[in-house]
N, C-alpha and C positions, 0 to 999 in steps of 0.2 A: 917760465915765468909769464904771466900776464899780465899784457899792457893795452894801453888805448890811445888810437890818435885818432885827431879830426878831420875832416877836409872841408874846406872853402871855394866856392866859384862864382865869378862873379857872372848874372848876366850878360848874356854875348859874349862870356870872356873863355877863351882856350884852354888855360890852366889852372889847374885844382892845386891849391899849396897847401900843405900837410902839415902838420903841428900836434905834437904833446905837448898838455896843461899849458898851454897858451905861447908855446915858442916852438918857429919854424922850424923841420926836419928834412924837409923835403918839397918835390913836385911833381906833377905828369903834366907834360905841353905837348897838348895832341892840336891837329889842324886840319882844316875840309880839305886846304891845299896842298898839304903832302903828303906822301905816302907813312909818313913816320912819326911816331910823336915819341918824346923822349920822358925817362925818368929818374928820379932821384928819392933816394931815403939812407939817410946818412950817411953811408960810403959807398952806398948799394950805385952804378949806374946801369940803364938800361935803355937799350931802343928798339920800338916795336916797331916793324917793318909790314908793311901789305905787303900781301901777293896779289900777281894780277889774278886779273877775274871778280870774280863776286864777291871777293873779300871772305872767303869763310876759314881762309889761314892765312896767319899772322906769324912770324918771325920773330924768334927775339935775339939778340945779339948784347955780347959786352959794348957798350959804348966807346972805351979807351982802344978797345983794338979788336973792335968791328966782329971778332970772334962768336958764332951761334952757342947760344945755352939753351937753347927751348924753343916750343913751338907751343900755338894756342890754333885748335881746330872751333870752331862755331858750328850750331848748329843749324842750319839755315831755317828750320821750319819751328821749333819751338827757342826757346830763351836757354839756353843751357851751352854750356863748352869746356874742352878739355883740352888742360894745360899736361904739357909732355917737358917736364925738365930733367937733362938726362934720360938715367934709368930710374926716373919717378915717373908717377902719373896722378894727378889732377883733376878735380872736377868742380866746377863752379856752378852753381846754380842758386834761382831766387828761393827762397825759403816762405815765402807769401803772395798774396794772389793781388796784390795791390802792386809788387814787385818794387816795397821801401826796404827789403830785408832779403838779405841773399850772403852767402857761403863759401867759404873754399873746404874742400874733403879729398881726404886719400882713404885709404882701404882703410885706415883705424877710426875715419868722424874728424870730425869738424878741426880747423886749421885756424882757421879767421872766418869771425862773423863780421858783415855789414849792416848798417842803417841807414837810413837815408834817401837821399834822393841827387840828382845831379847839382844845385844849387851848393850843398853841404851833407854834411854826416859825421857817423864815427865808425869807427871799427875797433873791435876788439879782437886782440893778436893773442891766439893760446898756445901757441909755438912760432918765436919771433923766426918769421924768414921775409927779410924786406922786397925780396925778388915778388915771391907770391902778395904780398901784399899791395905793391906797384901791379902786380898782374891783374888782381881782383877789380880796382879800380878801371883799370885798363878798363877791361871788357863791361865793366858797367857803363860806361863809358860810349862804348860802342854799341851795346841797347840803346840805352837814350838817346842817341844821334839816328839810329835805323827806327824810334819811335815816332821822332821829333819829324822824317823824312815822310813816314805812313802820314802821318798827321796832317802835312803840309799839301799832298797828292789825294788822300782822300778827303780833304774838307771841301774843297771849291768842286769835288766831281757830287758830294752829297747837296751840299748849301746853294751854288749857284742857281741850278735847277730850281729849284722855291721859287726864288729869287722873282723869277719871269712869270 
């Protein structure tokens, strides 16, 4: 069956709160300062863990009892990553070159599509699994934060230069 929710965030703010037709379901509370951000979507919990290093795997664990259910590998060089839960496999990727619309797929097509942007969005769920759907987010999550970081280190090395 298919369904839609929304997400909300506020500038500067950590957490995206989730909502169908205008009432709260859930959240993801990620932070620069930990290693971890956590998730919810109805009875779903979860928590993503770094790894050290470069961040290009992520952990994910039951919340209630710490127990591994999956991993999300990044791709360091292009936008794209693959979710391993269990003996499934995963693949997230934007579906536009603007990068407001992006995917989850297994070997049959599409799972949940994205809109959006990190402020807000929606998605639409064509096989309700709340895990993947906290994951999808996740990792958009972590583009925009590794965009936001490009942004911040290449603007004063472009601009300052002028400047003088």
């Amino acid at each position: 069956m298919q369904s839609t929710l929304q997400w909300k965030k506020g500038l500067f703010k950590c957490t995206y709160e989730l909502s169908a037709a205008g009432f709260p379901v859930g959240h993801l509370k990620d932070s620069e300062l930990s290693r971890k951000a956590y998730g919810r979507l109805n009875n779903k919990e979860v928590t993503f863990q770094r790894c050290e290093g470069l961040h290009t795997r992520i952990n994910m664990l039951e919340t209630q009892s710490n127990r591994p259910i999956g991993t999300i590998t990044f791709n360091p060089w292009y936008p794209k990553a693959t979710i391993h839960l269990e003996d499934q496999q995963f693949y997230w990727t934007f579906s536009n070159i603007w990068e407001t619309r992006w995917k989850i797929t297994d070997q049959d097509g599409a799972i949940v599509h994205f809109r959006g942007w990190s402020g807000r969005g929606e998605m639409t769920i064509l096989e309700q699994d709340d895990l993947l759907v906290l994951t999808g987010l996740y990792i958009s999550s972590y583009y925009w934060r590794l965009a936001a970081i490009m942004i911040a280190i290449i603007f004063p090395v472009i601009f300052f230069p002028l400047l003088s």
